[in-house]
C-alpha positions as CSV (number, residue, x, y, z in Angstrom):
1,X,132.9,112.8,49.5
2,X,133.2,109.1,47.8
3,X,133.8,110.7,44.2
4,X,136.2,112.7,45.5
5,X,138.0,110.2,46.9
6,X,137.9,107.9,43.8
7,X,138.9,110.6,42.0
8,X,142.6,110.3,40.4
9,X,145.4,111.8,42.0
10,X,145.8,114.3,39.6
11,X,142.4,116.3,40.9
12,X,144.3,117.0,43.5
13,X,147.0,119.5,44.6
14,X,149.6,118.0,47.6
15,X,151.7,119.9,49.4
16,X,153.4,119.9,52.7
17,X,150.7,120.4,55.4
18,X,152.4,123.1,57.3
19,X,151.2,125.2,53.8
20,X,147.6,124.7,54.3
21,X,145.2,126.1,56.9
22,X,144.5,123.0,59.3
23,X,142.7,122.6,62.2
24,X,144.0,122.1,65.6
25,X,142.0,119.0,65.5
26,X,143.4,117.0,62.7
27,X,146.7,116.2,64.3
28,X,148.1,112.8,65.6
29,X,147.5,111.0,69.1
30,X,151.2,112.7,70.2
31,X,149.8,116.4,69.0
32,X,152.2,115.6,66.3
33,X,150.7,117.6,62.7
34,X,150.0,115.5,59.2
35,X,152.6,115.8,57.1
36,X,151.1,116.2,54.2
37,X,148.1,118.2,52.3
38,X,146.0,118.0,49.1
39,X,143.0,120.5,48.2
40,X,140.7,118.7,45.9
41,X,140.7,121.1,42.5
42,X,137.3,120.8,41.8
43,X,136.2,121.7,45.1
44,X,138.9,123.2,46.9
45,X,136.7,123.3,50.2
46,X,137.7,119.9,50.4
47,X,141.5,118.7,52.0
48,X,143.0,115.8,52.4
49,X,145.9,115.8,55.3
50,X,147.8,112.6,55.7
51,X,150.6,111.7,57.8
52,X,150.1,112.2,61.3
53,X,151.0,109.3,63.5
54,X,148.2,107.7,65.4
55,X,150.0,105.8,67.9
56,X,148.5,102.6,67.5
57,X,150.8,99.3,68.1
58,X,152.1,98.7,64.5
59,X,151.4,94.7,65.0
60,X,149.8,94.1,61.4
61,X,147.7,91.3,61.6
62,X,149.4,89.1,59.0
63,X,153.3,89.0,57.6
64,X,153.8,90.6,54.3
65,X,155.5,88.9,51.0
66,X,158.0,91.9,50.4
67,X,161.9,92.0,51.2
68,X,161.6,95.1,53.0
69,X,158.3,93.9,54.8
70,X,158.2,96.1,58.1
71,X,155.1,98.2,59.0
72,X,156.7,101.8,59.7
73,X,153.9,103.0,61.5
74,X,149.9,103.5,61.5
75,X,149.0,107.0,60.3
76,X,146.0,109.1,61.0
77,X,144.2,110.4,57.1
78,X,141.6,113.4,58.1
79,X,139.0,114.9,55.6
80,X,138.9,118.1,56.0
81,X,135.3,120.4,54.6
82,X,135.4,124.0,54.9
83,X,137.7,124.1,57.9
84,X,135.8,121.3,59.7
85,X,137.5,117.8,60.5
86,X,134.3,115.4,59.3
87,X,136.1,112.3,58.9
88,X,139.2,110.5,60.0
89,X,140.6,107.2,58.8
90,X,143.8,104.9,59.3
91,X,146.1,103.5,57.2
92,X,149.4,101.4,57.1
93,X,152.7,103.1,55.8
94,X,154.5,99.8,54.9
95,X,157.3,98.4,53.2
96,X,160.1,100.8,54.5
97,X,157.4,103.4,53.1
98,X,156.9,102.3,49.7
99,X,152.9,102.2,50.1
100,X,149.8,102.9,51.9
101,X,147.3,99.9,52.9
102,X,144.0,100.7,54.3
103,X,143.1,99.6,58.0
104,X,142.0,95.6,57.7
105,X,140.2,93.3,59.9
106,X,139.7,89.8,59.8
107,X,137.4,88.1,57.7
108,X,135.6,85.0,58.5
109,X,133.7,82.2,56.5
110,X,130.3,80.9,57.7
111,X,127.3,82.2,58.6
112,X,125.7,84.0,60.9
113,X,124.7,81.0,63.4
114,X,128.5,79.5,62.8
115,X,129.5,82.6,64.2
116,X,127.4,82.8,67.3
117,X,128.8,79.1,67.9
118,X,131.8,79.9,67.6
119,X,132.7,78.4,64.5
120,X,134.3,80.6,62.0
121,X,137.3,80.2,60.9
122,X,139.9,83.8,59.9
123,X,140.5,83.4,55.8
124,X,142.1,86.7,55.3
125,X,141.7,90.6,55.8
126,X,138.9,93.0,54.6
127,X,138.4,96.4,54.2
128,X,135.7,99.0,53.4
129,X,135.8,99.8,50.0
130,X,136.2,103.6,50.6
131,X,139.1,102.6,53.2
132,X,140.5,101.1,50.3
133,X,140.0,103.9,48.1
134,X,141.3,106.7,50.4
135,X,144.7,104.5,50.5
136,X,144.8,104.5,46.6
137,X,144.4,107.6,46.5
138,X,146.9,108.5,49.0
139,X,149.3,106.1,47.2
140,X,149.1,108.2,44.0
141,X,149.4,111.5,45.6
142,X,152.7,110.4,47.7
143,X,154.1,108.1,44.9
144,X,152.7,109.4,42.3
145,X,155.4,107.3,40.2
146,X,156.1,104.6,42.2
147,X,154.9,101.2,43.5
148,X,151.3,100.2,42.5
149,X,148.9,99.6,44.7
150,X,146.8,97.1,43.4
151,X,150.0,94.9,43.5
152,X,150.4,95.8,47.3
153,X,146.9,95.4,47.9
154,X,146.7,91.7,46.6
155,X,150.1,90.8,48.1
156,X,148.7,92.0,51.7
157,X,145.7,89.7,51.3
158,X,143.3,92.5,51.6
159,X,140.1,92.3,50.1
160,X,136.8,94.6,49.6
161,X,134.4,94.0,52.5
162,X,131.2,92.4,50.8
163,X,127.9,94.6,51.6
């Protein structure tokens, strides 16, 4: 699922969700569908639907450089195999809509005794690497021309989690 997710945008075919078969579970916290669909051409067992809002508080942890720098809302990205939900991811729909940032969460310095003391101190966001990549992804398929991502992504401070 990780290549197809790394995969470029154009491996995959979007179109509005209420043109692909979706289940009933892949819908947001307020029953609210995704708005949008891609089937993954190699593979078209595989969909991506993205869109649906999760509900969640849209308090971004940080303030963002950009003019327009609102958060619009957390949304809800499902993978989707043979019919059958198997994963389900946020993501940030930011910048009066002009990208999409993966789900962050603080990073600390120091090591693992510093932070059973109590001694870590925040020095920015992280984020899985596939979170990152799904958002990417998503970025190309719904702007397909527009913004770039890895500009967004450094601006917001977000960086790969280290494993």
């Amino acid at each position: 699922m990780m290549l197809a997710i790394t995969a470029p945008a154009g491996d995959w075919v979007k179109a509005a969700s209420y043109q692909m078969p979706m289940p009933a579970t892949a819908q947001g916290a307020d029953g609210r569908p995704h708005l949008w669909a891609a089937l993954y051409k190699p593979d078209i067992s595989l969909l991506l639907a993205w869109g649906a809002p999760s509900g969640q508080d849209p308090d971004y942890p940080f303030t963002f450089p950009w003019p327009a720098a609102h958060v619009r809302e957390h949304q809800f990205a499902d993978i989707v195999w043979n019919g059958v939900p198997v994963a389900r991811r946020g993501v940030w729909l930011v910048d009066n809509d002009r990208c999409h940032l993966p789900d962050a969460y603080p990073a600390y310095a120091g090591t693992a005794e510093d932070a059973a003391q109590g001694r870590c101190e925040q020095v920015g966001l992280a984020a899985s690497e596939s979170d990152i990549a799904l958002a990417r992804l998503l970025q190309g398929l719904a702007h397909p021309t527009g913004p770039r991502f890895g500009a967004y992504l450094r601006d917001s401070g977000i960086v790969a989690e280290r494993g």
